[in-house]
N, C-alpha and C positions, 0 to 999 in steps of 0.2 A: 563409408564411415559416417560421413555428414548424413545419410539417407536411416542409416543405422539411429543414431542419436536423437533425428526428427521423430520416429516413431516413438521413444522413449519418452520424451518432452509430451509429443501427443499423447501420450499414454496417463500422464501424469495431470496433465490441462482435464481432460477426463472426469481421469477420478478426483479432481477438484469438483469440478459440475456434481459427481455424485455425493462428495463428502458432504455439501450443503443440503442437497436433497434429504440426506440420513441423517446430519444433524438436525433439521428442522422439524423430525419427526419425532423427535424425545426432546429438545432443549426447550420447545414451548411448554412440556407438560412441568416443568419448574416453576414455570412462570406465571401456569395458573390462579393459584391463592393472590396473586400483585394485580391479575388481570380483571379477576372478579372483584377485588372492593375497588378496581377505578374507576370498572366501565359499570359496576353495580347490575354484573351476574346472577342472575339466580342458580341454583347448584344444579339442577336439570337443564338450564341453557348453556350453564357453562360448559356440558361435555360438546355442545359442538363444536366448539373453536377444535378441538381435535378431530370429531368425525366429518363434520366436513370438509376437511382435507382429504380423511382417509377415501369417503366415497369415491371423490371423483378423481382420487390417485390410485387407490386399485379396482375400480371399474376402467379405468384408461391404459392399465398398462399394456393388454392386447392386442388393442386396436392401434395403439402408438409403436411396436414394436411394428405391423404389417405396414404402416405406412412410410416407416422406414426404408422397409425396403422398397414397398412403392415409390418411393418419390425419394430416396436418398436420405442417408441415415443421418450424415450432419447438419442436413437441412432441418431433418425435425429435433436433433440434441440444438440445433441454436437458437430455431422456433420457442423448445421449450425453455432455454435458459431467459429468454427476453418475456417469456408470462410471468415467470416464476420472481423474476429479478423485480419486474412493474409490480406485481403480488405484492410480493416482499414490501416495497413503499409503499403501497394502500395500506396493508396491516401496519406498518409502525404509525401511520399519522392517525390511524381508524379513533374516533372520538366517540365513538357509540357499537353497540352488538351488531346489528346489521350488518355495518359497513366493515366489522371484524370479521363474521364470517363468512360474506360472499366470497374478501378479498383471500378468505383460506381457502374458500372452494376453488376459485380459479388458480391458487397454489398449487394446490391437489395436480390441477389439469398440466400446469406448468412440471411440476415433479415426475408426473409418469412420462409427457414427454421429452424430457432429460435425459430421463434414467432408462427408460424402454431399451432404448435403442444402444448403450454406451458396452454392453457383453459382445453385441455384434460386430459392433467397428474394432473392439480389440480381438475378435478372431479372425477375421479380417485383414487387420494390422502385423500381425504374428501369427502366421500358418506354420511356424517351425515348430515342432514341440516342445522344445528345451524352451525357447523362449518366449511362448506360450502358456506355457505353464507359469514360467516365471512372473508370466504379465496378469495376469490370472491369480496367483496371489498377493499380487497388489490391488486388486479391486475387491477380490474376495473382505481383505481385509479392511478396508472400505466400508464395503459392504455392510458386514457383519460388525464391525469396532468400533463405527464410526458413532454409533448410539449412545456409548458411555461417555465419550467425550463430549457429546451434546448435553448429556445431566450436570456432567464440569461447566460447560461454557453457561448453560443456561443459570444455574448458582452462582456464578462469577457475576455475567454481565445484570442482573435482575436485583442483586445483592449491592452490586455498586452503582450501578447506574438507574437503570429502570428498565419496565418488560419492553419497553418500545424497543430497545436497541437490541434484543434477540432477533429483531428483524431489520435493525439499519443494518445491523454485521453484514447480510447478504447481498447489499446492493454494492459496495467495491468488489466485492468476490467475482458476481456473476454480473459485473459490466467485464473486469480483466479477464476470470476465463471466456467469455465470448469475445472477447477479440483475440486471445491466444489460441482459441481452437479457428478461429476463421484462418490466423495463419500457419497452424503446424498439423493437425488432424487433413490427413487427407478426405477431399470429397470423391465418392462414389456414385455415379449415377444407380437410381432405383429401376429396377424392371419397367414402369410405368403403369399410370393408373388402370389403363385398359386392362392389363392382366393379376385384378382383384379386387377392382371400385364397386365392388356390393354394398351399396347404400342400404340398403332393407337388413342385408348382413350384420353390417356396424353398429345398425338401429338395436338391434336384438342383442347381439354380443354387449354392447356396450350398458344398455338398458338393465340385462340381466346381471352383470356383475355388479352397475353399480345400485340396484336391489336389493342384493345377494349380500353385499358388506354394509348396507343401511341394515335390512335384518340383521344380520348377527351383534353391530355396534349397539341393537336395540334389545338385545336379548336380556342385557342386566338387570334391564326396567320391568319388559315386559314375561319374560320366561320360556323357557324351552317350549311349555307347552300349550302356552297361551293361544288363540285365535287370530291374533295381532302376529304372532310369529311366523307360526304353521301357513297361513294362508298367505303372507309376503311371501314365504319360502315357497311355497307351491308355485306363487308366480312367478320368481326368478328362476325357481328352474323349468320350467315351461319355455320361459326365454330362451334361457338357454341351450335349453333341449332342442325349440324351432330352429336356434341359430346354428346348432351342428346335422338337425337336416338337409338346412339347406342349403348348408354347405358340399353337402353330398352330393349337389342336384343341379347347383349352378353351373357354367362353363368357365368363368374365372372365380371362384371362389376367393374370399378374401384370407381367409382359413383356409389353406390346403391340408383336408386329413391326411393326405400321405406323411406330413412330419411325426403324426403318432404311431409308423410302424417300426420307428427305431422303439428299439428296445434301452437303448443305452438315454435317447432321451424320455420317454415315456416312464421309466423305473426310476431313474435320476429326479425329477420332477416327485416320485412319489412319496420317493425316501425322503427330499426336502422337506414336501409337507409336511411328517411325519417329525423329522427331525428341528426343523426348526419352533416349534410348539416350546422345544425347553428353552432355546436361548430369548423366545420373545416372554415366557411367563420366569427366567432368571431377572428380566432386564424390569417388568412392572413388577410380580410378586417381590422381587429381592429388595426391589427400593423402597414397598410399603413396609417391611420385615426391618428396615433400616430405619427406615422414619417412626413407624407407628409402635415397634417392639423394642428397640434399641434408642429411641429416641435421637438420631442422626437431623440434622437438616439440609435444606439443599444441597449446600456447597460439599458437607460430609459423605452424602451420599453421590454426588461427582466423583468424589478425591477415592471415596471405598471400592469402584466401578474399578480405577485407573489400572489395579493388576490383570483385568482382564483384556484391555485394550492394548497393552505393552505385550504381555506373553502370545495373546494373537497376530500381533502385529510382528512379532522375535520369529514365528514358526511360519506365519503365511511368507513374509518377507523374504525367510531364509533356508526355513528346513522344510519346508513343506513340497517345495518342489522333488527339492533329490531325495527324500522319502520315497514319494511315489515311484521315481522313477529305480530307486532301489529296489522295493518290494511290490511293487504295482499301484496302481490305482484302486482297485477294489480294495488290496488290505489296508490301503492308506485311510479308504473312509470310513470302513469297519473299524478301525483303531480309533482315530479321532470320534463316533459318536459313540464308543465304550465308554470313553474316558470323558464325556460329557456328560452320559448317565451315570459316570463316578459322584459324579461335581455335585449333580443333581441330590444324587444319595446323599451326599454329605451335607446340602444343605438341608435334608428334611431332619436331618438333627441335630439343627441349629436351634438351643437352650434361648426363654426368655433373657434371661441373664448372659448374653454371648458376648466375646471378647474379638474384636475384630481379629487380631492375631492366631486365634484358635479354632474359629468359630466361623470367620466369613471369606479369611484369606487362603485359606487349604482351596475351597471348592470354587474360588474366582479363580484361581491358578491353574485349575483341573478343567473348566469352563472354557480358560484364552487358548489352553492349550490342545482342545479336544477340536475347539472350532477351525484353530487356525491350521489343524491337519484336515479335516471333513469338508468346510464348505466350497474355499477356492478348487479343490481335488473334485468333490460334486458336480461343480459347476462346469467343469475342463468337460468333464464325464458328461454333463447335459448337451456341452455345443459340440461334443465330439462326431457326430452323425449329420450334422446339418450341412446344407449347400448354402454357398454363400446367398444368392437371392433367396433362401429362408431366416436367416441367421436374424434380421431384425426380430422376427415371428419369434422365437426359439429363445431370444434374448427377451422380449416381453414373457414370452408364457415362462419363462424361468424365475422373473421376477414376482408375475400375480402369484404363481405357485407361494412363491416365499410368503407375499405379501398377504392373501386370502386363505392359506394353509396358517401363518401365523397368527390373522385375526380369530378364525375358527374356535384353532384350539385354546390361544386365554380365554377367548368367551365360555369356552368348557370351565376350565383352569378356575378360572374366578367363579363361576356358577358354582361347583362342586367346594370351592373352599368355602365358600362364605354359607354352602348349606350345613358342611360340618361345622362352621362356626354357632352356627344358629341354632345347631342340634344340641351343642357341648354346653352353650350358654341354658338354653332352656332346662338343661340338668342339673344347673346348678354349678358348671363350673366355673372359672376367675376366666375374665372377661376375654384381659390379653392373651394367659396361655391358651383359649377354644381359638381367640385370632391366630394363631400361630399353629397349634394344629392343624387348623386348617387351610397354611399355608404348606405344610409337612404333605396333606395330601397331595397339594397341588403337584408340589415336587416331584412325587414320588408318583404319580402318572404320566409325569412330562418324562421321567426315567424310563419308565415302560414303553411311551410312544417312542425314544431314542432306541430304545432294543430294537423294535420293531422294525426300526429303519435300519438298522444296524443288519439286521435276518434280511430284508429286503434286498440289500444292496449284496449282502454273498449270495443269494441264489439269484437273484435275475442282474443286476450286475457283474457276473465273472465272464460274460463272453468275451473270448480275446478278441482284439481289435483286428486279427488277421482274417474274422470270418465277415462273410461279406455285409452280415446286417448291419455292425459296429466300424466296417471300413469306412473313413471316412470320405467324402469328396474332396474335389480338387478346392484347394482355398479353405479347408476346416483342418482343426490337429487332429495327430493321430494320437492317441495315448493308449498304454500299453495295460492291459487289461489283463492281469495277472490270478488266476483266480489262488 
């Protein structure tokens, strides 16, 4: 019972470390407008304080997920919580740009290795299915919820205090959970470095992603089809490309290709991609549609978020388990990204003139409730195949998937809307509603890319878990894969 209880507490110390990772990834963009007339921003400088976190948070996640298990998984969740927590105090005292956003870069570094690793130790933690699952949608919800409640906190604490303390908040956070996870998180030793220390590996892997999400974070400026684009992107995927050569070729690869012949994780991964595109262009499209059409501010558009962070948090929490284990895992994620591409639909018909109650609260409720069957159920679905000396690996490439499948497609999302905007306007129509049809597009391809995954996941998602490619190993869940 006591051993029972300690995994629960670990479980929870956790997803403490990860709720701050996720909050600090939306609550600073609140805080923006305070941060630029203090530190006297330019509007082109200012989007760094955000990409340079993102760089070196989703260039880092893969490579922090492998040396998890290299070298032990809580070893590098507490590595990352002691960058991420010292981060945290350089950005609150930062008196100038510079020293704002290096101290975000090395955030960045701090965040992926926090968060890399924290899927693995709870599969880890919980090989039983029932309560794996279980445990599963409490980080799911985490995960995915944890964003709205950073638009609350960041409107709260910026609104009464000042932006600095969007990042003192993290330094009592992540001194107590590093000393609750030293004591209740059990440690596991890693494989060791000898079997995947590819130095030249990492060099490329890591180089390449974090490339690969500086192009696209630059795509708003410079254009899809710009030479600035094209040609960064050639060279990150060239990286890229080198780095799954030679992964082919080494004797310890840091990358073991064999994790991509699961099906269950390979297809899971894709549908993420694919599906997560609507909840990250719901999360920035919805809040400009609040602010800029509706006229909302901060804290309103916090408080507007909040039905989608409760009804997620109701289903991940509580239905979402015995759903799945009612009618399967595959229909459980087929149902949940339907019912997101509902959401979706309903908000591309959201009137200048919308009424929260009519207008913005139907398709946040369609939203909490779609994700918080799809993603934790996804995600069970992505570590279902993995051995435990893969599971750091498997638990990173789960995350960059979300994290670089999420940046992608807003950089579409926003491209596409703000070209219909520009089209509508050049015809002569009224300024706000071309802004807003042209968030209606947005929408309503972020719906389509949800179908997509939705088709995805019934045909290459229904192998039952009995056949051998989806069986899992010893120390991973089994889930029951009901086509």
């Amino acid at each position: 019972m006591t051993s029972d209880r300690s995994r629960w507490l670990a479980l929870y110390v956790l997803c403490t470390g990860m709720l701050m990772i996720v909050l600090d990834a939306t609550i600073v963009n609140v805080a923006l407008p305070s941060i630029k007339n203090d530190l006297h921003f330019s509007q082109n400088n200012l989007s760094w304080i955000v990409n340079a976190y993102l760089i070196a948070f989703g260039g880092l996640l893969l490579l922090a997920g492998r040396l998890g298990d290299l070298i032990g998984q809580r070893r590098v969740f507490l590595a990352g919580l002691s960058v991420f927590t010292t981060a945290s105090l350089l950005c609150a005292v930062a008196q100038n740009q510079i020293m704002l956003i290096t101290a975000r870069f090395v955030q960045g570094v701090g965040g992926a290795l926090t968060s890399a690793v924290i899927l693995g130790m709870i599969v880890t933690m919980f090989p039983e299915p029932k309560d794996m699952a279980k445990a599963i949608g409490v980080y799911g919800f985490v995960a995915s919820g944890g964003g709205s409640i950073g638009l609350l906190a960041g409107g709260v604490l910026t609104s009464a205090i000042s932006w600095h303390w969007i990042f003192f908040v993290n330094l009592p956070v992540g001194v107590v959970t590093f000393v609750l996870a030293r004591r209740l998180v059990p440690n596991r030793d890693g494989i060791g470095l000898s079997a995947g220390a590819d130095v030249p590996g990492a060099t490329l892997m890591t180089g390449g992603l974090m490339l690969g999400v500086y192009t696209i974070l630059q795509v708003e400026h410079s254009g899809w089809a710009s030479v600035r684009t094209l040609g960064l992107g050639a060279v990150a995927v060239a990286l890229v490309a080198a780095f799954v050569v030679r992964q082919a070729k080494v004797a310890n690869p840091l990358m073991p290709l064999r994790l991509f012949r699961s099906r269950m994780l390979s297809g899971a991964n894709v549908v993420q991609a694919l599906a997560v595109v609507g909840m990250f262009g719901m999360f920035f499209l919805g809040a400009l549609y609040l602010q800029q059409i509706l006229g909302y501010d901060a804290l309103g558009v916090g408080l507007a978020f909040l039905p989608v962070t409760v009804v997620m948090g109701a289903v991940s929490l509580k239905f979402g388990a015995p759903v799945a284990a009612r009618i399967g895992a595959t229909r459980t994620v087929v149902a949940g990204l339907l019912i997101i591409a509902a959401g979706l639909v309903l908000f591309a018909h959201s009137p200048v003139h919308g009424h929260f109650a009519t207008d913005v609260l139907p398709p946040m409720v369609l939203l909490g409730l779609g994700a918080g069957l799809a993603f934790p159920t996804l995600m069970g679905v992505a570590m279902s195949g993995t051995t435990p000396e893969d599971s750091g690996l498997a638990s990173g490439l789960t995350n960059t998937t979300a994290q670089v499948g999420g940046a992608i497609g807003l950089a579409v999302l926003s491209t596409l809307a703000a070209e219909r905007t520009d089209g509508l306007r050049s015809g002569g129509h009224d300024a706000v509603a071309a802004l807003n049809s042209g968030y209606h597009l947005a929408y309503l391809i972020a719906a389509e890319l949800t179908v997509a995954g939705a088709v995805v996941t019934a045909v290459v998602l229904r192998t039952k878990a009995s056949e051998s490619e989806a069986a899992p190993a010893q120390g991973a869940p089994e889930l029951a894969m009901v086509a």
